[in-house]
C-alpha positions as a Markdown table, in Angstrom:
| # | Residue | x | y | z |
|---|---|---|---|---|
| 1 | Unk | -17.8 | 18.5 | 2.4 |
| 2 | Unk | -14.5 | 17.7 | 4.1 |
| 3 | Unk | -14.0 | 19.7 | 7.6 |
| 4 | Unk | -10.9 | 21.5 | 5.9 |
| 5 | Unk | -8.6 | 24.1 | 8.6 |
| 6 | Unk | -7.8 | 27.4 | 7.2 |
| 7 | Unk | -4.6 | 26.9 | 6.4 |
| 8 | Unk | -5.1 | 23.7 | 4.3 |
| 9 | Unk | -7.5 | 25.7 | 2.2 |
| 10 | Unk | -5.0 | 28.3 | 2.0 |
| 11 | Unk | -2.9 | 25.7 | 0.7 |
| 12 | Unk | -5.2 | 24.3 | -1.7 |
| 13 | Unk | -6.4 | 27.5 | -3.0 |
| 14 | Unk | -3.2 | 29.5 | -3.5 |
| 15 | Unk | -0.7 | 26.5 | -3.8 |
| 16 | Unk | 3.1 | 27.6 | -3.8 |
| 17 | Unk | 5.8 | 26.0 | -6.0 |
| 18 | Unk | 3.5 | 24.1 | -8.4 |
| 19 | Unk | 5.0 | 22.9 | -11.9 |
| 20 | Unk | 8.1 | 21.0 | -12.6 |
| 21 | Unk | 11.5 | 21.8 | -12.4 |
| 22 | Unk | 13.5 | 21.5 | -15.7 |
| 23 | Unk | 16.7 | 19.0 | -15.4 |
| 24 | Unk | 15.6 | 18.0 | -12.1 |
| 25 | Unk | 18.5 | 16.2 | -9.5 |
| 26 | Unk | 15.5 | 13.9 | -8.4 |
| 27 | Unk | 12.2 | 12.9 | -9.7 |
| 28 | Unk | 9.3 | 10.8 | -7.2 |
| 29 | Unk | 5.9 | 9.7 | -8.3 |
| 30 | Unk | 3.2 | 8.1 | -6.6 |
| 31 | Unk | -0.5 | 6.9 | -6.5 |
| 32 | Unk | -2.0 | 6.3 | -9.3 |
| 33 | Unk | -4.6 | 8.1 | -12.0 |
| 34 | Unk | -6.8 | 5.0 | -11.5 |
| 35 | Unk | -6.4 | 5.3 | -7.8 |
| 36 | Unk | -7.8 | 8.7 | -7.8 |
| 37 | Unk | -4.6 | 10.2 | -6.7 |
| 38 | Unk | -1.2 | 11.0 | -8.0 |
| 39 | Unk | 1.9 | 12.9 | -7.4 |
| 40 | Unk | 5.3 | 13.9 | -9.4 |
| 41 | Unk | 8.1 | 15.6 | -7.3 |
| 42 | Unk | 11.0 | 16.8 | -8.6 |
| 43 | Unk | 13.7 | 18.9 | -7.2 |
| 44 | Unk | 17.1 | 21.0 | -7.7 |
| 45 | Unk | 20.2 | 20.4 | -5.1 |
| 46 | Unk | 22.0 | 24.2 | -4.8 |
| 47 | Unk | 25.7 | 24.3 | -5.0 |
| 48 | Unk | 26.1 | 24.0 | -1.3 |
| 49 | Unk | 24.2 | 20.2 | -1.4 |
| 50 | Unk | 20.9 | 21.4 | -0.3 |
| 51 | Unk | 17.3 | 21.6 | -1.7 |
| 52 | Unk | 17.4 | 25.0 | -3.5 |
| 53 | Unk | 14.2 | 24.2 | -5.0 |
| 54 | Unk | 11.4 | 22.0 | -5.3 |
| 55 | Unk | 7.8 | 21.9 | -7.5 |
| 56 | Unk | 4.8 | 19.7 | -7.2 |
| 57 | Unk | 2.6 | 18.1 | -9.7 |
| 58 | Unk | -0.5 | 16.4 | -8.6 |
| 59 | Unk | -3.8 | 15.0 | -9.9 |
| 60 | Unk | -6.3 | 14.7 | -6.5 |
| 61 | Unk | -8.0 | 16.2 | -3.6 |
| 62 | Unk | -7.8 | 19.4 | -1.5 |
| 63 | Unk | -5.4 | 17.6 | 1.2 |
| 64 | Unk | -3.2 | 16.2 | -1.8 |
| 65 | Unk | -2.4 | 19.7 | -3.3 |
| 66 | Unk | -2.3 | 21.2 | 0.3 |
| 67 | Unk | 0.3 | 18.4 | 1.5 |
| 68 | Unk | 2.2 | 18.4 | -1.7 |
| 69 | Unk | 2.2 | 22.2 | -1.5 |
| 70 | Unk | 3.7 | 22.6 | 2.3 |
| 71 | Unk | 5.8 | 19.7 | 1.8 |
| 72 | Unk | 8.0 | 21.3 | -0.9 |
| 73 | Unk | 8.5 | 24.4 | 1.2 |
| 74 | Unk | 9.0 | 22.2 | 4.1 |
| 75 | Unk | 11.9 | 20.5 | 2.3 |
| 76 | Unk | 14.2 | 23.5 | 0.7 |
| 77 | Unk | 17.5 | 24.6 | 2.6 |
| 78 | Unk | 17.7 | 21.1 | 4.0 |
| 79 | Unk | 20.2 | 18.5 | 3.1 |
| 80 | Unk | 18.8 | 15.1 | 1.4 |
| 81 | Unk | 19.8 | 13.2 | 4.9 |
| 82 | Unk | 17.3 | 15.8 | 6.6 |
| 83 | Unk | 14.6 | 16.0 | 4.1 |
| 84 | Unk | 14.6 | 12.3 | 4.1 |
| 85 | Unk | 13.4 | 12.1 | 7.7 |
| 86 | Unk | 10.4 | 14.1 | 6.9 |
| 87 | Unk | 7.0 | 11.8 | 7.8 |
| 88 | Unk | 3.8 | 12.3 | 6.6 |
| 89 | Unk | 2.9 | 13.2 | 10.4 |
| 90 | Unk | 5.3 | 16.2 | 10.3 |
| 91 | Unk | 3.8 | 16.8 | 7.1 |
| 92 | Unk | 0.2 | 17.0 | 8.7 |
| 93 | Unk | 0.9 | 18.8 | 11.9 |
| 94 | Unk | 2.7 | 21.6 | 9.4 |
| 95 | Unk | -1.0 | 22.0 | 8.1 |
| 96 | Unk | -2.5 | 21.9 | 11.4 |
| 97 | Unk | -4.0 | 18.6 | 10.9 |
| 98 | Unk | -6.1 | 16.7 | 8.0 |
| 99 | Unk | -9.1 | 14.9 | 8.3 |
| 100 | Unk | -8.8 | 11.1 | 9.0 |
| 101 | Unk | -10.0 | 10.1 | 5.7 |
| 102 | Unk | -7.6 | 12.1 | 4.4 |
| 103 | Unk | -4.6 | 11.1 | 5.8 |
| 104 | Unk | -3.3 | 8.9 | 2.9 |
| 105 | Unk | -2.7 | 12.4 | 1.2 |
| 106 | Unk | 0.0 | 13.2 | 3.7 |
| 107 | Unk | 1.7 | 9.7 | 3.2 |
| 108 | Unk | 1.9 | 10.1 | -0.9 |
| 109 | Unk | 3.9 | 13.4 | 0.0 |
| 110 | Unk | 6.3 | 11.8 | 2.3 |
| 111 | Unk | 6.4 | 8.7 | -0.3 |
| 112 | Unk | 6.8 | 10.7 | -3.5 |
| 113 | Unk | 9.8 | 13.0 | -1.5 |
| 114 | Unk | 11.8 | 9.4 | -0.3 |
| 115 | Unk | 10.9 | 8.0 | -4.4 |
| 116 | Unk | 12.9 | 11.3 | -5.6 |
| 117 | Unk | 16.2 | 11.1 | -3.0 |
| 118 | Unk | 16.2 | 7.6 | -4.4 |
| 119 | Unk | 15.9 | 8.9 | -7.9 |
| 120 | Unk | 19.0 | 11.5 | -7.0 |
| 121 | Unk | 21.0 | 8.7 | -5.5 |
| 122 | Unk | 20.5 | 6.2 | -7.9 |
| 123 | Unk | 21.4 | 8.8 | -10.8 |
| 124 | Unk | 24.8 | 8.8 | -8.9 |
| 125 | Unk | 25.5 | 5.3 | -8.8 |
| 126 | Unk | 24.8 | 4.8 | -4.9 |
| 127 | Unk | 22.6 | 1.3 | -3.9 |
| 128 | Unk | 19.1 | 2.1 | -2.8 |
| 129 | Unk | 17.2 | 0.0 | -0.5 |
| 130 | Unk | 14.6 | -1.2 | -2.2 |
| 131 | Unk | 11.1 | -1.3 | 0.1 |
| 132 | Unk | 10.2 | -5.0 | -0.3 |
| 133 | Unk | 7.2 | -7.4 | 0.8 |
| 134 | Unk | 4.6 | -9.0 | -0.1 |
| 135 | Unk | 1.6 | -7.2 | -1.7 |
| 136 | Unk | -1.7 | -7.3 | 0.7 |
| 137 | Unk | -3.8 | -5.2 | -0.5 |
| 138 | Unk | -4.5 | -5.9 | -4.5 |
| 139 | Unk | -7.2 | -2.8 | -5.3 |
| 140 | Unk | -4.6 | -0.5 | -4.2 |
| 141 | Unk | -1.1 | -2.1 | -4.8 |
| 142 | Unk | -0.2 | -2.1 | -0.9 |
| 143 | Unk | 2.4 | -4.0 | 0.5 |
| 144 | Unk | 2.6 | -5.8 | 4.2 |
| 145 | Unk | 5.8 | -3.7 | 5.0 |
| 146 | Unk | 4.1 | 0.0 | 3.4 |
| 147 | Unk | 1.3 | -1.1 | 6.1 |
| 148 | Unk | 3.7 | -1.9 | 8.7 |
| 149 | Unk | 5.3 | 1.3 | 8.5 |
| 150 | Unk | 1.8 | 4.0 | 8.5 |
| 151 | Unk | 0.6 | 1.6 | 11.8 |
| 152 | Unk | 4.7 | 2.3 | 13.5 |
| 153 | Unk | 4.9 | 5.5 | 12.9 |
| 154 | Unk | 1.3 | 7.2 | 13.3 |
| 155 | Unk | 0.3 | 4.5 | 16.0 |
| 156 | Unk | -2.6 | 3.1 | 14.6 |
| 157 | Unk | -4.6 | 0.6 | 16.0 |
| 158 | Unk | -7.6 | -0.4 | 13.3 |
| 159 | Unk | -8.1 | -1.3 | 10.0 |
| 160 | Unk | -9.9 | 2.2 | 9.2 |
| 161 | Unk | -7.2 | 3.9 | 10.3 |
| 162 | Unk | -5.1 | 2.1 | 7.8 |
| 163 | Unk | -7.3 | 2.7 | 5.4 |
| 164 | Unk | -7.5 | 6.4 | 5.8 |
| 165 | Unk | -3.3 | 6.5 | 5.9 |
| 166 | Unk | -2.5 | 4.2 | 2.6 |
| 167 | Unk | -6.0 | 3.2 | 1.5 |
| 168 | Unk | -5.6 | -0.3 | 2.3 |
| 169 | Unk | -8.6 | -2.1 | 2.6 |
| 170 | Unk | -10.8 | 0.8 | 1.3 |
| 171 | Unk | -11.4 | -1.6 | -2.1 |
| 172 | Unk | -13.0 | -4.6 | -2.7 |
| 173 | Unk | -12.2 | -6.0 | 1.6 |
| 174 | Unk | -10.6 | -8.7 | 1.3 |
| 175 | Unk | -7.2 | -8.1 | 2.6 |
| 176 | Unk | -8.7 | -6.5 | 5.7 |
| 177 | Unk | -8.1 | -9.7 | 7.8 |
| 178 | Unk | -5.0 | -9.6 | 7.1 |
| 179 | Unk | -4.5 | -6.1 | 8.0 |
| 180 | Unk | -5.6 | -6.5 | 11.3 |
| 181 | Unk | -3.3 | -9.5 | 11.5 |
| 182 | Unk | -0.6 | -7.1 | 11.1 |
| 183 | Unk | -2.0 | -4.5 | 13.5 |
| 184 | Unk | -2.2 | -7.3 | 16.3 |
| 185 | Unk | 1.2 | -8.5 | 15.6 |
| 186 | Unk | 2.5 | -4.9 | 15.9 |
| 187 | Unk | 0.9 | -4.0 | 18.6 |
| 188 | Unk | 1.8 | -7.3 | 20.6 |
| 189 | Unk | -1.3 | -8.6 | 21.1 |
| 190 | Unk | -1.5 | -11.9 | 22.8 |
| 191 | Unk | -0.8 | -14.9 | 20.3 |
| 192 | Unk | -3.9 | -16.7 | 22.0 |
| 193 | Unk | -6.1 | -13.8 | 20.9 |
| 194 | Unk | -4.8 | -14.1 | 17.2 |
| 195 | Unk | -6.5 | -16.1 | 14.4 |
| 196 | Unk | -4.5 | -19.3 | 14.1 |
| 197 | Unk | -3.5 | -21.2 | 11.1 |
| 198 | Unk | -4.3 | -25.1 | 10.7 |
| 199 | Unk | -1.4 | -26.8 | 12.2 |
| 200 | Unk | 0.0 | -28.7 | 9.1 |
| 201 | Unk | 0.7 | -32.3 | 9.2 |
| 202 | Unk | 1.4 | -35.1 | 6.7 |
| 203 | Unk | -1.5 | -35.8 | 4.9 |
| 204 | Unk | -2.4 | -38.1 | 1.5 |
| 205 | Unk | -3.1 | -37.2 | -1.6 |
| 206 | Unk | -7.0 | -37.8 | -1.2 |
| 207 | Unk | -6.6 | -35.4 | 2.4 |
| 208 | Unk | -4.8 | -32.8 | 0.9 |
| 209 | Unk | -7.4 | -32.5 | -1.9 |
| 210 | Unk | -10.7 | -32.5 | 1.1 |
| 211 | Unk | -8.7 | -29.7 | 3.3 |
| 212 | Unk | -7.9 | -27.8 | 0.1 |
| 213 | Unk | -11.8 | -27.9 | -1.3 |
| 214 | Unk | -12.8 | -27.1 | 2.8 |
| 215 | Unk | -10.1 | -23.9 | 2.8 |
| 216 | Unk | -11.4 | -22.6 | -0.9 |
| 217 | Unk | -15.0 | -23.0 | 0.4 |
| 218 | Unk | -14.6 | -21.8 | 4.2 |
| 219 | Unk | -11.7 | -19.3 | 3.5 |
| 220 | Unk | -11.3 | -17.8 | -0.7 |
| 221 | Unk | -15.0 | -18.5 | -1.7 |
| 222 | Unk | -16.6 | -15.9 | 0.4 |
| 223 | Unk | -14.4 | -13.3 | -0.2 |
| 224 | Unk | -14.6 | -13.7 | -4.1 |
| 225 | Unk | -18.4 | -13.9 | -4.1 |
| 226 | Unk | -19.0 | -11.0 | -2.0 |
| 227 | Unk | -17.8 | -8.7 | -5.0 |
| 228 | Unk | -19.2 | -10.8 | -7.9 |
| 229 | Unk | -16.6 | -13.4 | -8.2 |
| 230 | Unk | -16.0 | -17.2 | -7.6 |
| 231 | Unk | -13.9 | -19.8 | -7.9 |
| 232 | Unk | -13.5 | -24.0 | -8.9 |
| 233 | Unk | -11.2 | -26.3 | -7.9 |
| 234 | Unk | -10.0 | -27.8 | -11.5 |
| 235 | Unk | -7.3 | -30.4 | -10.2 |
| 236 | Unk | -4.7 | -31.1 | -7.4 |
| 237 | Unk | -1.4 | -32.4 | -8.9 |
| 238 | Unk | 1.0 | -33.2 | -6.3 |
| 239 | Unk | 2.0 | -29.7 | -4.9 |
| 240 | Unk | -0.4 | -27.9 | -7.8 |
| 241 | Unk | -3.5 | -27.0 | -7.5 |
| 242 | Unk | -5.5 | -25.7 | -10.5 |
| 243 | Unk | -8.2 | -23.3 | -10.1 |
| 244 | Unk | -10.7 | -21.3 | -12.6 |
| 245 | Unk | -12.3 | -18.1 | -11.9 |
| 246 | Unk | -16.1 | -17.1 | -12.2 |
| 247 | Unk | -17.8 | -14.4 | -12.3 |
| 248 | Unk | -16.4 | -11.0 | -11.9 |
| 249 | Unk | -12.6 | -12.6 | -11.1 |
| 250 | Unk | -12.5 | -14.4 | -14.6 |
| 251 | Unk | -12.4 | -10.6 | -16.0 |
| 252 | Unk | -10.7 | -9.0 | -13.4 |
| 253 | Unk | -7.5 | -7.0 | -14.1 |
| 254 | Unk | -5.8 | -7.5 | -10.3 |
| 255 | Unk | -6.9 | -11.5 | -11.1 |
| 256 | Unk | -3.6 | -12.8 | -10.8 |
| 257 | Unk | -2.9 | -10.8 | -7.4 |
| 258 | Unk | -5.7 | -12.2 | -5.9 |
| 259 | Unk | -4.7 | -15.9 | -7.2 |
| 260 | Unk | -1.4 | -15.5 | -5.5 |
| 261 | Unk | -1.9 | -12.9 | -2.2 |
| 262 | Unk | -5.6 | -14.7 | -1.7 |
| 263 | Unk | -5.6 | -18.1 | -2.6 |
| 264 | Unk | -2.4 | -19.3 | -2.7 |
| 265 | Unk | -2.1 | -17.7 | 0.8 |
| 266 | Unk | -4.6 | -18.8 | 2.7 |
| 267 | Unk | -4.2 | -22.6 | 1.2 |
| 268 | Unk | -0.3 | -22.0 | 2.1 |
| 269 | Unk | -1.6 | -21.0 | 5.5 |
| 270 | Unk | -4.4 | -23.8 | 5.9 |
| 271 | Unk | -3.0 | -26.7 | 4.0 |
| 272 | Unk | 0.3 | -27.1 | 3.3 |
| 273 | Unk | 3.2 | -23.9 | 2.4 |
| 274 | Unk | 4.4 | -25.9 | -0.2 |
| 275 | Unk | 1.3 | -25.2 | -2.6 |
| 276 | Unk | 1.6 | -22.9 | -5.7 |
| 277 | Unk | -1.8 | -22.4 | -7.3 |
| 278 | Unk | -2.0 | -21.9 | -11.2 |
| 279 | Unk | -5.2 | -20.4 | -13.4 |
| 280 | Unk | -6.6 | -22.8 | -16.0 |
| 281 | Unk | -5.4 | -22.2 | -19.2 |
């Protein structure tokens, strides 16, 4: 049982403003059913250009309804520039605080609220900045810049408190390297403390093929067989190299993520950045 504060069970009990609004200015989702959690948020601008109303809909936990709940009363009167600048920190020390595992809840509020002003200004012809990156974590569709923002703005330190704020890393593990390499990078830790990449240098054909087995064995292999999975080296032609999954990753539905943001990275990182990796058809 999750160490809930009064006031977040108040919330999840007796939740305020749940349902949709019909016609809605702006409409957010985020998370996902197969994540385990999900949010819609829609909302209604008054005549004056403020939030005269807002409703939640959301498929989770106790700190999702809760978060979703104080969020939407957190957010009416204010303008869209002020409601935009709403984090999922102000969101949690509204509720008096959520427990760590639970943090992620308060950063699907903050994420579905910023998805619905972009839904509102879009609908009005304005450009929207579009948050970009590469995707790190391929259980939970995570990006490098979603994780760079949780570690800025709640100053976190570890790759379980990552997890806790955007569930990065909570899957199958494999992107949690990579997650700290982020954290150190933020934090400014020493470049000498760092995991460093193989200096790339020209190589032939036949060295490019010996460091690309060593980095599928030493780096990818592990990772895939520690969930079920594995991998072969099919061929190496010029700047392609073939692979075939086994095991679990041959049926695996994120198999093409983990081909690009695992395999394809680390041999980019180890071998040579020129390398694209393709499946075997």
């Amino acid at each position: 049982m999750w160490d809930y504060n009064k006031k977040v069970m108040d919330y999840f009990l007796h939740p305020v403003n749940a349902g949709e609004i019909e016609n809605p200015d702006g409409v957010g989702e985020e998370g996902s059913l197969a994540c385990g959690d999900a949010l819609k948020l829609t909302f209604k601008l008054g005549t004056d250009g403020r939030i005269a109303d807002a409703k939640f809909k959301t498929f989770g936990c106790a700190s999702a309804i809760a978060s979703a709940s104080i969020m939407t009363e957190m957010i009416k009167g204010l303008t869209l520039e002020e409601a935009a600048k709403i984090t999922n920190k102000d969101i949690v020390d509204k509720l008096g605080g959520l427990p760590a595992q639970k943090m992620h809840c308060s950063v699907m509020g903050m994420e579905a609220l910023q998805a619905a002003i972009a839904n509102y200004h879009k609908g009005k012809g304005k450009t929207v900045k579009k948050v970009d990156g590469k995707i790190v974590c391929t259980c939970f569709g995570v990006t490098d810049k979603e994780i760079e923002k949780v570690v800025i703005e709640n100053n976190l330190d570890s790759v379980e408190q990552v997890t806790n704020f955007c569930k990065a890393g909570g899957g199958c593990g494999s992107c949690r390297g990579e997650i700290q390499m982020i954290i150190d990078r933020i934090r400014g830790k020493n470049e000498a403390e760092a995991p460093k990449a193989h200096e790339h240098k020209k190589l032939t054909n036949i060295q490019k093929i010996q460091l690309v087995q060593k980095t599928i064995s030493d780096q990818v292999r592990p990772l895939l067989k520690a969930h079920g999975g594995d991998i072969d080296l099919v061929d190496v032609e010029g700047n392609k190299v073939i692979v075939a999954f086994r095991g679990m990753c041959s049926q695996c539905p994120t198999a093409e993520y983990t081909m690009k943001d695992v395999v394809e990275a680390r041999l980019r990182e180890f071998v040579s950045e020129e390398l694209i990796v393709e499946e075997q058809m």
